[in-house]
N, CA, C and O atoms as a Maestro MAE file, in Angstrom:
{
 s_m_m2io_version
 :::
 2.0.0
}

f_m_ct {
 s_m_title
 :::
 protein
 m_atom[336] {
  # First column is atom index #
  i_m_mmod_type
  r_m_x_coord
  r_m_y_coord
  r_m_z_coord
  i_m_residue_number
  s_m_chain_name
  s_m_pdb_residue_name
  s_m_pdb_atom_name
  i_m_atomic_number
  :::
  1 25 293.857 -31.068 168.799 1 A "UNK " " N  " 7
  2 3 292.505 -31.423 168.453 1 A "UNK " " CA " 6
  3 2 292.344 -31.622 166.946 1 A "UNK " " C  " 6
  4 15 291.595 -32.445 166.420 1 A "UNK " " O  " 8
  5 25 293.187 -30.717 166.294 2 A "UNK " " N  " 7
  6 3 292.934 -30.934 164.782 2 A "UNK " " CA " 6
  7 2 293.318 -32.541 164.145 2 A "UNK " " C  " 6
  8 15 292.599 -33.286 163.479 2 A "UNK " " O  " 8
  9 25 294.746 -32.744 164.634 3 A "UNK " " N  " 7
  10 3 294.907 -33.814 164.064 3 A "UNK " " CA " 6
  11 2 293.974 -34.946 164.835 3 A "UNK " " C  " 6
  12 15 294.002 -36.097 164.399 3 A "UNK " " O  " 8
  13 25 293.255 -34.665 165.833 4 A "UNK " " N  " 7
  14 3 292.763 -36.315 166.328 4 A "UNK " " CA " 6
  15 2 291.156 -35.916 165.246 4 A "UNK " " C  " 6
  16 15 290.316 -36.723 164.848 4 A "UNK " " O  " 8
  17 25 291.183 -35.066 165.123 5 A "UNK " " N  " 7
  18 3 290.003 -35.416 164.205 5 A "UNK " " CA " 6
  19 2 290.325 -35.236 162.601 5 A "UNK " " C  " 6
  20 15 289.449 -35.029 161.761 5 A "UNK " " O  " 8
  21 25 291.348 -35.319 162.396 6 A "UNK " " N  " 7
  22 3 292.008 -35.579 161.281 6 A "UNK " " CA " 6
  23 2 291.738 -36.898 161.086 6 A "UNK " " C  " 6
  24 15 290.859 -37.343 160.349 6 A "UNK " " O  " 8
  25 25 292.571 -37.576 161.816 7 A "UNK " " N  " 7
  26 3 292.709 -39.035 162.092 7 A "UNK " " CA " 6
  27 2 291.499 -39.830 161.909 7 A "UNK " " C  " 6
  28 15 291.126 -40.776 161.215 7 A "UNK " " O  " 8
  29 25 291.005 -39.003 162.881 8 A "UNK " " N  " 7
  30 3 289.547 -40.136 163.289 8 A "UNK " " CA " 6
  31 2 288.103 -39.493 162.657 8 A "UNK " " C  " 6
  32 15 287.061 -40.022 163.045 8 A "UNK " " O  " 8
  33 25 288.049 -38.795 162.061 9 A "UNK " " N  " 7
  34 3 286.875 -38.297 161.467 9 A "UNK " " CA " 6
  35 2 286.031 -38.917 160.588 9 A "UNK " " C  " 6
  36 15 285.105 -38.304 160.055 9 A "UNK " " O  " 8
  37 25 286.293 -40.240 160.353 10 A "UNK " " N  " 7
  38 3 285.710 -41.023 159.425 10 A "UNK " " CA " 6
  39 2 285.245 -42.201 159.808 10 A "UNK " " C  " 6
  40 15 284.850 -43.065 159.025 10 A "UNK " " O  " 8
  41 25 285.276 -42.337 161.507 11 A "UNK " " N  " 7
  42 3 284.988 -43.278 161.945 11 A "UNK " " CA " 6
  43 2 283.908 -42.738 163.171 11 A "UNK " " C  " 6
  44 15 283.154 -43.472 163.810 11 A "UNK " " O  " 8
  45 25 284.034 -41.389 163.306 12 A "UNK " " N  " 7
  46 3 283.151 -41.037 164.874 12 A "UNK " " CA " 6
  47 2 281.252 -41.615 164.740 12 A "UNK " " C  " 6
  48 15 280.606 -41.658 163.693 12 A "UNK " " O  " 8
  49 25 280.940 -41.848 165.617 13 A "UNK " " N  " 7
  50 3 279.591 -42.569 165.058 13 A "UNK " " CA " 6
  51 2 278.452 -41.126 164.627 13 A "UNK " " C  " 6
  52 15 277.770 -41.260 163.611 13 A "UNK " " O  " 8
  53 25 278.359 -40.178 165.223 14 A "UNK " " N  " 7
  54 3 277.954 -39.136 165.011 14 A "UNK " " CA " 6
  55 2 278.029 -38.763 163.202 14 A "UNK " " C  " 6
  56 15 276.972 -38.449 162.654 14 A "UNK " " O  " 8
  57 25 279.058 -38.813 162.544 15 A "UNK " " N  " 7
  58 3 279.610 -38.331 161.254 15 A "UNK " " CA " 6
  59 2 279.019 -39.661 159.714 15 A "UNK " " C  " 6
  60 15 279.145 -39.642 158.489 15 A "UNK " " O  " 8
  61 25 278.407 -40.601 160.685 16 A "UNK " " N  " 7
  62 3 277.732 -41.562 159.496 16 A "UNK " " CA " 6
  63 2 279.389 -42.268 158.654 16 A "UNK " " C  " 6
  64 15 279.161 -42.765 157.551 16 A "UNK " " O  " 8
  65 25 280.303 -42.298 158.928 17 A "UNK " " N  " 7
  66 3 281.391 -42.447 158.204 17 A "UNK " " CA " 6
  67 2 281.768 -41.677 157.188 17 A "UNK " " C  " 6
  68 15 282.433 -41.994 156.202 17 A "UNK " " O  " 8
  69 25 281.169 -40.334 157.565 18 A "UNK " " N  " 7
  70 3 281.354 -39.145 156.693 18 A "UNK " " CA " 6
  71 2 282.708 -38.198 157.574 18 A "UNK " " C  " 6
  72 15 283.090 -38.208 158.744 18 A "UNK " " O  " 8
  73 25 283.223 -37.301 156.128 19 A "UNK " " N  " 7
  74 3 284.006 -36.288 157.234 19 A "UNK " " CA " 6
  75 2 282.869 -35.269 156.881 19 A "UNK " " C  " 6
  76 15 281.771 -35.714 156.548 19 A "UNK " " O  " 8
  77 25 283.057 -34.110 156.932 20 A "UNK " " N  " 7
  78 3 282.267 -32.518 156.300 20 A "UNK " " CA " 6
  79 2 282.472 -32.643 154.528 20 A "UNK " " C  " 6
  80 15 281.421 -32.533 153.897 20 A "UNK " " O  " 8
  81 25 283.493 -32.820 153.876 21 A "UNK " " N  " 7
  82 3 283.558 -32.619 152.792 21 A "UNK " " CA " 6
  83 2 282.933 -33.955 152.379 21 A "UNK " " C  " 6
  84 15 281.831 -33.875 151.837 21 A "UNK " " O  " 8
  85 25 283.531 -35.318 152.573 22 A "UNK " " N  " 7
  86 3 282.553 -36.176 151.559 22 A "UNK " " CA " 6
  87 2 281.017 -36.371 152.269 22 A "UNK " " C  " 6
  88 15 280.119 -37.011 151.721 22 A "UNK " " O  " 8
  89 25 280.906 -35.811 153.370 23 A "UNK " " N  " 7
  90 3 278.804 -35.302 153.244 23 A "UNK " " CA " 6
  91 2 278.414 -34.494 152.004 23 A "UNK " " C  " 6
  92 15 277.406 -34.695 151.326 23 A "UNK " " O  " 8
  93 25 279.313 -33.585 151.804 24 A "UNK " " N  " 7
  94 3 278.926 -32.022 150.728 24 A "UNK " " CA " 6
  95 2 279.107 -33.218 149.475 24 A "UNK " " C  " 6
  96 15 278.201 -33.367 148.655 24 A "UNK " " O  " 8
  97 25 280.338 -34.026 149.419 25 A "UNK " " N  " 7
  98 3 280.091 -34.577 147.806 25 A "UNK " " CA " 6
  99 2 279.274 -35.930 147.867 25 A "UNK " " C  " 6
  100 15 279.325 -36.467 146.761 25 A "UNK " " O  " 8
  101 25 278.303 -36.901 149.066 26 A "UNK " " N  " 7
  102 3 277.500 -37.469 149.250 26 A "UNK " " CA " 6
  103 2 278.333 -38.759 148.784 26 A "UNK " " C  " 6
  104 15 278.154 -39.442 147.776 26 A "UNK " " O  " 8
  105 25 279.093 -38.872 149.583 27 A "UNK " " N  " 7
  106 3 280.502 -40.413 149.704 27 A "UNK " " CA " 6
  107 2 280.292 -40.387 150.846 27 A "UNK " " C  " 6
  108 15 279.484 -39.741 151.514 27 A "UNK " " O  " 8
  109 25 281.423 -41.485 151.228 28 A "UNK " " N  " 7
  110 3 281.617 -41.726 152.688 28 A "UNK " " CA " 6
  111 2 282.566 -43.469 152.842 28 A "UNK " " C  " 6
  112 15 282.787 -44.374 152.038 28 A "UNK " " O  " 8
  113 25 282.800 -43.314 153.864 29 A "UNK " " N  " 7
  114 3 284.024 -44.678 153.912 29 A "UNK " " CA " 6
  115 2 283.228 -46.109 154.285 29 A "UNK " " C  " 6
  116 15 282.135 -46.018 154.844 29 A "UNK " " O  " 8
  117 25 283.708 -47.248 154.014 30 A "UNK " " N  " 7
  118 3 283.148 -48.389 154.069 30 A "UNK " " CA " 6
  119 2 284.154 -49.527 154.299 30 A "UNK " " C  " 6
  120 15 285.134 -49.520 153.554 30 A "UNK " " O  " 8
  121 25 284.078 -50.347 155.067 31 A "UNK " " N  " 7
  122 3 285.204 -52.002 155.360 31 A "UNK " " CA " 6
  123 2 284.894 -52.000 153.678 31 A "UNK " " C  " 6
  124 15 283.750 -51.743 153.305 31 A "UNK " " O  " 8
  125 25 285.764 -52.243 152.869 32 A "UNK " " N  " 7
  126 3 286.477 -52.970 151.874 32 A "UNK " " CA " 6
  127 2 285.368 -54.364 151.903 32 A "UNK " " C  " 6
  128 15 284.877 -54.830 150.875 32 A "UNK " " O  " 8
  129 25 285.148 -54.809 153.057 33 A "UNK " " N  " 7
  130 3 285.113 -56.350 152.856 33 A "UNK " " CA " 6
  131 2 283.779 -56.796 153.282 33 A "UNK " " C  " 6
  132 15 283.231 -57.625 152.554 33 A "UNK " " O  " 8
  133 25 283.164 -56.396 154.325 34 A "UNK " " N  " 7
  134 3 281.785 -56.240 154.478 34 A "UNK " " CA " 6
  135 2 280.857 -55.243 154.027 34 A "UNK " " C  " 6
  136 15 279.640 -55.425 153.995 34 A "UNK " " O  " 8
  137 25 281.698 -53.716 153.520 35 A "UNK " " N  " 7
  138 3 280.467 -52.889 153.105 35 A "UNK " " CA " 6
  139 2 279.515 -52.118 153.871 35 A "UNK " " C  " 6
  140 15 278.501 -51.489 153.568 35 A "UNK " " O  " 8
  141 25 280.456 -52.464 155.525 36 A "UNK " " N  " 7
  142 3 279.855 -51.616 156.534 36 A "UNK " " CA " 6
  143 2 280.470 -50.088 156.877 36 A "UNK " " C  " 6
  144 15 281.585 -49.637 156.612 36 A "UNK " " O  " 8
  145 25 279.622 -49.618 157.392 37 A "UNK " " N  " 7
  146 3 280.547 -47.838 157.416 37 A "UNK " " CA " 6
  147 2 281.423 -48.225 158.682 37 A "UNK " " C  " 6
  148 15 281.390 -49.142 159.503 37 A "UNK " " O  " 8
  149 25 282.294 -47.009 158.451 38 A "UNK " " N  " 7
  150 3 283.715 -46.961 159.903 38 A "UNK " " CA " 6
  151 2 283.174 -46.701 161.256 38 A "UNK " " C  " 6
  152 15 283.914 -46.772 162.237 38 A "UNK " " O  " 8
  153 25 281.851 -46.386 161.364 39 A "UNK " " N  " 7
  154 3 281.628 -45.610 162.956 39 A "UNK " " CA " 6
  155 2 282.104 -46.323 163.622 39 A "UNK " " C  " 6
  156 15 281.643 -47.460 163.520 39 A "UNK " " O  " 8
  157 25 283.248 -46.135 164.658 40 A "UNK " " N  " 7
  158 3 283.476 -46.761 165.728 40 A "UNK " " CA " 6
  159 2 284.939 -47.730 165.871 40 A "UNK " " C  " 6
  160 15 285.484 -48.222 166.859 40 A "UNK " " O  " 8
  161 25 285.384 -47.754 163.996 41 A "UNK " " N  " 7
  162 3 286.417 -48.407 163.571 41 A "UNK " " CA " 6
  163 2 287.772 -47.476 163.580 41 A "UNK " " C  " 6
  164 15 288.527 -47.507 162.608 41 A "UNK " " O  " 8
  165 25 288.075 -46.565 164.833 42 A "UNK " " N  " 7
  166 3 289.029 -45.915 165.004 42 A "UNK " " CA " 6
  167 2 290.537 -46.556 163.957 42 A "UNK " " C  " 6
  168 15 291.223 -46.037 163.076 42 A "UNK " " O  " 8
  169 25 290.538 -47.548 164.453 43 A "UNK " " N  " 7
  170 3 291.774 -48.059 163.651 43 A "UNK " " CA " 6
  171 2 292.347 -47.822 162.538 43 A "UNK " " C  " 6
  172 15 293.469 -47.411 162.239 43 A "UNK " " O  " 8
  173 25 290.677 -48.393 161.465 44 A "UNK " " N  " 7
  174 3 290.759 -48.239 160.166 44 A "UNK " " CA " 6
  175 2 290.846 -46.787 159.868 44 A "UNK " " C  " 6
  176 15 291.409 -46.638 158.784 44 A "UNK " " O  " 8
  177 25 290.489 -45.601 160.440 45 A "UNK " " N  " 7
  178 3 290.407 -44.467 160.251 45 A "UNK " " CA " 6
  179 2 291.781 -43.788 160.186 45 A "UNK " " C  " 6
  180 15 292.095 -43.053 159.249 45 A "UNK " " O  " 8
  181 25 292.667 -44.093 161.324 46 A "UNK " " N  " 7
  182 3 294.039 -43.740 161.644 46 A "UNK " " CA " 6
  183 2 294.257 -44.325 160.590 46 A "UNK " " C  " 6
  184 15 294.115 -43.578 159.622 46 A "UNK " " O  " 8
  185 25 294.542 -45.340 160.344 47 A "UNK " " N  " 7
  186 3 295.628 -46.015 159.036 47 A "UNK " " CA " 6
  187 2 295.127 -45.525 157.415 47 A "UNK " " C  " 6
  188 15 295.870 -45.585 156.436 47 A "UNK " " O  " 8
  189 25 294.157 -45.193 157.401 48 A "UNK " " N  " 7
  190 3 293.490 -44.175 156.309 48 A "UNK " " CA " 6
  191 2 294.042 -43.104 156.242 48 A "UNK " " C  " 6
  192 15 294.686 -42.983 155.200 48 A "UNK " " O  " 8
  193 25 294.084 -42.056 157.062 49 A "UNK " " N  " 7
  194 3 294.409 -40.993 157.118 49 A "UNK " " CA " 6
  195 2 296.208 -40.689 157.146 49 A "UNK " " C  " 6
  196 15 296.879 -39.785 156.648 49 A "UNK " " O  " 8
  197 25 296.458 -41.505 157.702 50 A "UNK " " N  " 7
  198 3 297.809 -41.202 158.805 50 A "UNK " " CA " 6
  199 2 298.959 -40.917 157.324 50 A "UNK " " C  " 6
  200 15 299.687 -39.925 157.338 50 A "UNK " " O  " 8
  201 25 298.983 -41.774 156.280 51 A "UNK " " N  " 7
  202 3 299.320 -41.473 154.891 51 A "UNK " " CA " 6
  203 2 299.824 -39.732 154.490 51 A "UNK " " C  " 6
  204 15 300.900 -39.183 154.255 51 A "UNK " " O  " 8
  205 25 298.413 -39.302 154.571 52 A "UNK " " N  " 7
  206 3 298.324 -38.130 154.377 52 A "UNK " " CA " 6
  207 2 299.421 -36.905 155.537 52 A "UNK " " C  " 6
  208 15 299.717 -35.722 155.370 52 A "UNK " " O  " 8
  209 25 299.737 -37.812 156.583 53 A "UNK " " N  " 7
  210 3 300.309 -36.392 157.303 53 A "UNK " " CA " 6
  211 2 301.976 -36.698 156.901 53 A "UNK " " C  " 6
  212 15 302.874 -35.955 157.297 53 A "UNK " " O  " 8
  213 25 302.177 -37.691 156.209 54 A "UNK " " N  " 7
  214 3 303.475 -38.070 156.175 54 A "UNK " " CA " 6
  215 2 303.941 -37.611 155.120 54 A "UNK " " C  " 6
  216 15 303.547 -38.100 154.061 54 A "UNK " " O  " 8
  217 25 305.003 -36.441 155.113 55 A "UNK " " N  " 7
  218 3 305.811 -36.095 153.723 55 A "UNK " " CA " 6
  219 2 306.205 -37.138 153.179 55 A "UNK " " C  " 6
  220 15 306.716 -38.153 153.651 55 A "UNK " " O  " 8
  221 25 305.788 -36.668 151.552 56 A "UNK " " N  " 7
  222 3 306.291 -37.406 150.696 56 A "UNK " " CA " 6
  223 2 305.519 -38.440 149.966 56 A "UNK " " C  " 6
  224 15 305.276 -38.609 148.771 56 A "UNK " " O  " 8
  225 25 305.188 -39.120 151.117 57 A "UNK " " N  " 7
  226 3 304.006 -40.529 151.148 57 A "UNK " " CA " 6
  227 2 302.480 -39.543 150.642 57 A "UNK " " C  " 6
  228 15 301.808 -39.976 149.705 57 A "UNK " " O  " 8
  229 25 302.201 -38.671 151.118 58 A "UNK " " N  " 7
  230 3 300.688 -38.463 150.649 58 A "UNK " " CA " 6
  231 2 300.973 -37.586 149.183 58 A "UNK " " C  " 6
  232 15 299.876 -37.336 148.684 58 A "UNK " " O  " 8
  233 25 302.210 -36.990 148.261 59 A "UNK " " N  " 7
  234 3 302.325 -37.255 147.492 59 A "UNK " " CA " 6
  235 2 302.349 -38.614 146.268 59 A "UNK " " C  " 6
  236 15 302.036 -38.556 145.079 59 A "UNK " " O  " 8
  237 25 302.874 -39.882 147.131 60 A "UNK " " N  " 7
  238 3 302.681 -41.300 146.701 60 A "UNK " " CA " 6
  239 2 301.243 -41.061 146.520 60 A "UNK " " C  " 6
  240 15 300.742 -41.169 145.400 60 A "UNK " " O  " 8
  241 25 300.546 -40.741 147.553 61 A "UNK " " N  " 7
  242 3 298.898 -40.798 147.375 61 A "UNK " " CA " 6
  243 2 298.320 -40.223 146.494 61 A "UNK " " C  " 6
  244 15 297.314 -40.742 146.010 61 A "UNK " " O  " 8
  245 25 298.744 -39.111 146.081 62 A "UNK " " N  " 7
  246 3 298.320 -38.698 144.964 62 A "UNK " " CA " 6
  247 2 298.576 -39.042 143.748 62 A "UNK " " C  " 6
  248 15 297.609 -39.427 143.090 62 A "UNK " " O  " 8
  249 25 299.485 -39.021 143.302 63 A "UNK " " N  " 7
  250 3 299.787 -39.889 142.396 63 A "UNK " " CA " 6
  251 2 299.008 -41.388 142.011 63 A "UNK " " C  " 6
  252 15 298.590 -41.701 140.897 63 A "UNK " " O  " 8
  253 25 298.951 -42.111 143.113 64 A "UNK " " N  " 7
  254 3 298.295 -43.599 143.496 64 A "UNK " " CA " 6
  255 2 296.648 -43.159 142.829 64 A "UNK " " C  " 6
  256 15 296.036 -43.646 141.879 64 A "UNK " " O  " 8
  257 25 296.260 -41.982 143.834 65 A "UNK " " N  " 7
  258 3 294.861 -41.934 143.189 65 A "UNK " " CA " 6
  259 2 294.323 -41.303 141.945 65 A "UNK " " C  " 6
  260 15 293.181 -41.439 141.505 65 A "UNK " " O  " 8
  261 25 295.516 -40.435 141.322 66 A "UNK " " N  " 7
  262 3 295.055 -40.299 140.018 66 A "UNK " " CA " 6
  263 2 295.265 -41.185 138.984 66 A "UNK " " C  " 6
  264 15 294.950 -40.977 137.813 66 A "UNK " " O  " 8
  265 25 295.800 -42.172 139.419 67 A "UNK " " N  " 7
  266 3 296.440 -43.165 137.986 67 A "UNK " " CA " 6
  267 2 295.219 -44.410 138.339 67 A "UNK " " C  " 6
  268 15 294.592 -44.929 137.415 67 A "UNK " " O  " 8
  269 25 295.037 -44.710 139.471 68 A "UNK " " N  " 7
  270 3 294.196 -45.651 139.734 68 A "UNK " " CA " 6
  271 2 292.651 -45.822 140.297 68 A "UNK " " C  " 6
  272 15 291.682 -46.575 140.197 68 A "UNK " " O  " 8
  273 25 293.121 -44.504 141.016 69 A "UNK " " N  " 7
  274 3 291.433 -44.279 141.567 69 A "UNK " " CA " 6
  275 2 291.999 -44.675 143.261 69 A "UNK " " C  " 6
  276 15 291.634 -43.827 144.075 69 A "UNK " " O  " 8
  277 25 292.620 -45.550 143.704 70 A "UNK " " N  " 7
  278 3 292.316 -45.771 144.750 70 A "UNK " " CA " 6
  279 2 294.251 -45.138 146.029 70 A "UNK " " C  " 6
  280 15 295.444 -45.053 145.738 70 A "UNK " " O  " 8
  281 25 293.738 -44.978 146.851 71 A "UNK " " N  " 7
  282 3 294.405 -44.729 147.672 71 A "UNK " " CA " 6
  283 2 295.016 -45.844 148.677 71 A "UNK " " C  " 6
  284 15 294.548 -46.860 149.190 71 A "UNK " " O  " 8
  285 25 296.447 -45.103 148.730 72 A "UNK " " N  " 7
  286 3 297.351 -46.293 149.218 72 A "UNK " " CA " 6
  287 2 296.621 -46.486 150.816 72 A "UNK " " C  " 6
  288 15 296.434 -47.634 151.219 72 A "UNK " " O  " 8
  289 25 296.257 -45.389 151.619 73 A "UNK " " N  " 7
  290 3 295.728 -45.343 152.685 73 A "UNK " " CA " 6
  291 2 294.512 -46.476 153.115 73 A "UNK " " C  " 6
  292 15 294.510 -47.267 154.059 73 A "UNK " " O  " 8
  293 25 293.517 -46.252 152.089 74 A "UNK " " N  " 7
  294 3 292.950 -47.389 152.015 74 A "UNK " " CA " 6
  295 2 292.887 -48.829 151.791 74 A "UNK " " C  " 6
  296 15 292.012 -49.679 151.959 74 A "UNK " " O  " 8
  297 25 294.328 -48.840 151.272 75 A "UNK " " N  " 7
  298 3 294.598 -50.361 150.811 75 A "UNK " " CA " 6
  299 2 295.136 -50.556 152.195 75 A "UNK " " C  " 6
  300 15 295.045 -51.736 152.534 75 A "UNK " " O  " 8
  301 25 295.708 -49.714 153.175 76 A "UNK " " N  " 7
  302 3 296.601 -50.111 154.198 76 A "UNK " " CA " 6
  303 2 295.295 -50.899 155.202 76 A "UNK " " C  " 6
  304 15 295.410 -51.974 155.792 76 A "UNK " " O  " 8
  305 25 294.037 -49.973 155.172 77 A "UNK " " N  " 7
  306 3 293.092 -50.277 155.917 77 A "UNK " " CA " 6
  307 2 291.753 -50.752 155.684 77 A "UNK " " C  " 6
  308 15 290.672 -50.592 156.251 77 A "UNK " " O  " 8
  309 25 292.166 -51.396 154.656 78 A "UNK " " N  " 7
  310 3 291.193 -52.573 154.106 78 A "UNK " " CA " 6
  311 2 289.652 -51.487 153.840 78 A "UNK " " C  " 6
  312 15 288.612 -51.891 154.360 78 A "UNK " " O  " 8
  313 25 289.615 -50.079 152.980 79 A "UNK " " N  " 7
  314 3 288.652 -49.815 152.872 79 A "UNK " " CA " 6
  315 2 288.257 -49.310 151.870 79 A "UNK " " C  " 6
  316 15 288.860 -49.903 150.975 79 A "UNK " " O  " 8
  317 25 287.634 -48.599 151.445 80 A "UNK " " N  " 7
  318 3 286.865 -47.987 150.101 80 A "UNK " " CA " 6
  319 2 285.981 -46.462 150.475 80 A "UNK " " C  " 6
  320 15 285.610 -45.929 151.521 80 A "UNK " " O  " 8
  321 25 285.903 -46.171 149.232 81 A "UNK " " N  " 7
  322 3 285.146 -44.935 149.669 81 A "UNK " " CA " 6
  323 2 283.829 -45.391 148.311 81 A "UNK " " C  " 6
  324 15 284.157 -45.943 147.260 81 A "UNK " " O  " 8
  325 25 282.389 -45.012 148.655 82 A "UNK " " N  " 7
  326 3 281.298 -45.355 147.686 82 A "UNK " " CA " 6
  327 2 280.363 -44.192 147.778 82 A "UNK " " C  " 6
  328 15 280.200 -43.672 148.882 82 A "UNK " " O  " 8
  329 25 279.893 -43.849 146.996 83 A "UNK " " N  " 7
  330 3 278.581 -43.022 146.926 83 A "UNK " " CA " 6
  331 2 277.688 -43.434 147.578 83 A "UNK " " C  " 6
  332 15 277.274 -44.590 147.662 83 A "UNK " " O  " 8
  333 25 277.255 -42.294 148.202 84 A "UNK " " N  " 7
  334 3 276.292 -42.959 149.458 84 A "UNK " " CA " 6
  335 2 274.430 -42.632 148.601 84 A "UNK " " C  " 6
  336 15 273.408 -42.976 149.196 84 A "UNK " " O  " 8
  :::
 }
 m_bond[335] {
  # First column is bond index #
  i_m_from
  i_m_to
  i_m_order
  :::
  1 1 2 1
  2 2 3 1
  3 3 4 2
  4 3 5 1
  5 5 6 1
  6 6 7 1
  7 7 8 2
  8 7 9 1
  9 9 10 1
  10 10 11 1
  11 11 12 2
  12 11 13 1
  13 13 14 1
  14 14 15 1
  15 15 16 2
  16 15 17 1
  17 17 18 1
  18 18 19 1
  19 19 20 2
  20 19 21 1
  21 21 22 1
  22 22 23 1
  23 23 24 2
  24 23 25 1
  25 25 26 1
  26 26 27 1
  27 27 28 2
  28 27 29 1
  29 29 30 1
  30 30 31 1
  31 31 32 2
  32 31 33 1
  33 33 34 1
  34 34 35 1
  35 35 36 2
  36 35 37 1
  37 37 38 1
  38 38 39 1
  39 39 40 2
  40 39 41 1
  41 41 42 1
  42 42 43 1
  43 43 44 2
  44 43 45 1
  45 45 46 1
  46 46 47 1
  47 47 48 2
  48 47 49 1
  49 49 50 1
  50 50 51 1
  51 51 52 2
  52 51 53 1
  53 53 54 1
  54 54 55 1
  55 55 56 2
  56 55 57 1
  57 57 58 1
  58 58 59 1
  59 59 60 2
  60 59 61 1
  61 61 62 1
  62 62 63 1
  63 63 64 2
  64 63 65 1
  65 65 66 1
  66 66 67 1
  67 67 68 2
  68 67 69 1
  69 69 70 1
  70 70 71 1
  71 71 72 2
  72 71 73 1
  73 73 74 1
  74 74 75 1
  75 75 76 2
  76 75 77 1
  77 77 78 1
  78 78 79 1
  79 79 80 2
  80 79 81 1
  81 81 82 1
  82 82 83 1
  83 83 84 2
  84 83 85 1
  85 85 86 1
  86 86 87 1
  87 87 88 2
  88 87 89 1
  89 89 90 1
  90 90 91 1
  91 91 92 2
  92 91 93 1
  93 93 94 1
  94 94 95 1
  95 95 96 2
  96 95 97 1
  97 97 98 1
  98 98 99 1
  99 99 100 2
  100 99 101 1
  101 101 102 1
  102 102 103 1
  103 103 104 2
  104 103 105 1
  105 105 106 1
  106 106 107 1
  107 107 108 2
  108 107 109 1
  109 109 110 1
  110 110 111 1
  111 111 112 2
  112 111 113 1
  113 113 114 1
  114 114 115 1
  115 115 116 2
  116 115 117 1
  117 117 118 1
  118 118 119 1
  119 119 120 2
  120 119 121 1
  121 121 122 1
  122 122 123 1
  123 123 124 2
  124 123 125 1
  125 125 126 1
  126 126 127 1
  127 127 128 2
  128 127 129 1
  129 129 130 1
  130 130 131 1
  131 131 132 2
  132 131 133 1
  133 133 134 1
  134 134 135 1
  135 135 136 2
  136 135 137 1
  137 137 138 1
  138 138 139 1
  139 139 140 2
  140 139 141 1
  141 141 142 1
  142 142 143 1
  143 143 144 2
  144 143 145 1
  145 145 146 1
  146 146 147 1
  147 147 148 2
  148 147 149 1
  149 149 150 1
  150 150 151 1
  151 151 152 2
  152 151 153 1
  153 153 154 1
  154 154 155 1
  155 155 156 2
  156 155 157 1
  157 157 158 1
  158 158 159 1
  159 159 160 2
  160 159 161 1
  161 161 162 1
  162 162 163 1
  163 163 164 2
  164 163 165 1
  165 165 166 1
  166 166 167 1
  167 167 168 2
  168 167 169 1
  169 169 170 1
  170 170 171 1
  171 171 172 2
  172 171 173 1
  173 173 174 1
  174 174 175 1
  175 175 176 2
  176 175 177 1
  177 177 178 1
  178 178 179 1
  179 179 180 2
  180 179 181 1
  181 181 182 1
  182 182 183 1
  183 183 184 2
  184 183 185 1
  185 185 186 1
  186 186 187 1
  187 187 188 2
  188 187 189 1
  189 189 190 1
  190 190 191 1
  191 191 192 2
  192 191 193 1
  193 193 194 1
  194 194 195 1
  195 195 196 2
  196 195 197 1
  197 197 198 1
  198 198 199 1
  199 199 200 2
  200 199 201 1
  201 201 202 1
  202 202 203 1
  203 203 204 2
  204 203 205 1
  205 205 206 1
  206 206 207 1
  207 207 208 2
  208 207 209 1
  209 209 210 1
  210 210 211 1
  211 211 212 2
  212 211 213 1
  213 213 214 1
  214 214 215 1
  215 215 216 2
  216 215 217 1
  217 217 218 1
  218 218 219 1
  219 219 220 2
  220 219 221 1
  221 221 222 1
  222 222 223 1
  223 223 224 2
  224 223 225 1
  225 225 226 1
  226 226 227 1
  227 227 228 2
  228 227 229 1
  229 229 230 1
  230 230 231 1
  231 231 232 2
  232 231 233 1
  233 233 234 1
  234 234 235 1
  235 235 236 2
  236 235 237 1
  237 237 238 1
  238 238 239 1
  239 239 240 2
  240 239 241 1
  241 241 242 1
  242 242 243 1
  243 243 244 2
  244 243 245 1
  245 245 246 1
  246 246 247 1
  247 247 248 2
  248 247 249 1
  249 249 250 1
  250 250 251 1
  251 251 252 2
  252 251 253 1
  253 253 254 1
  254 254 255 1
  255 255 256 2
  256 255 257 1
  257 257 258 1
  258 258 259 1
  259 259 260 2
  260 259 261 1
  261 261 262 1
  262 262 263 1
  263 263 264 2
  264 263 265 1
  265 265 266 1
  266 266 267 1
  267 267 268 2
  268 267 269 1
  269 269 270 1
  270 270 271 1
  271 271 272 2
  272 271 273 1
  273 273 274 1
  274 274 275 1
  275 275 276 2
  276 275 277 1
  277 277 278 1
  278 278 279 1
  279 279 280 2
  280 279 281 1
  281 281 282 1
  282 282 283 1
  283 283 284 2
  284 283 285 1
  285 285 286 1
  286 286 287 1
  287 287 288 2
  288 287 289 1
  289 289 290 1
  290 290 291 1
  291 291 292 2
  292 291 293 1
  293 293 294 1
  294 294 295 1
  295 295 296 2
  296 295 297 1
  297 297 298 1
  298 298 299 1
  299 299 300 2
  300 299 301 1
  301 301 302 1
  302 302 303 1
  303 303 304 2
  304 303 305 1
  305 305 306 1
  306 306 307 1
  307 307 308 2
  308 307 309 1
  309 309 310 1
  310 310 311 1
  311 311 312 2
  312 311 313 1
  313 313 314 1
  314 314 315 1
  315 315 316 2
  316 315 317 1
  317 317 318 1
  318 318 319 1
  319 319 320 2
  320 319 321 1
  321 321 322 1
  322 322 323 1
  323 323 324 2
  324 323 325 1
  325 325 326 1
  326 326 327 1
  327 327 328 2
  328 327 329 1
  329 329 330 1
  330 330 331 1
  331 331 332 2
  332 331 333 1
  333 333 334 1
  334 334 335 1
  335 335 336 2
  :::
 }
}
């Protein structure tokens, strides 16, 4: 259960394209390209996340997001994160 809402927590329609933590810091995920939130965009959510469970690679991610701001995860899945 943990990891499917690992995965998918940024897309459930319930969650606004929020997980728990970016509600508390008032972000949330968005298509890259239209500017619409994830509810319902399982896909984009997995390929967001999935980064992170992979040794090694979510070190890449870190790295990626302190030098640039943006995450490799998101580039995989065409998205962004914005202040809501």
């Amino acid at each position: 259960l943990f990891v499917v809402y690992f995965l998918c927590k940024d897309a459930f329609p319930f969650y606004n394209s929020q997980s728990v933590g970016k509600k508390l810091l008032h972000i949330k995920v968005v298509d890259a390209r239209t500017g619409e939130g994830l509810q319902g965009d399982y896909s984009a959510s997995i390929f967001r996340s999935i980064t992170l469970l992979i040794p090694g690679l979510n070190l890449i991610e870190l790295i990626l997001l302190l030098s640039n701001r943006e995450r490799l995860g998101d580039r995989w899945a065409g998205t962004m994160v914005i202040k809501e």
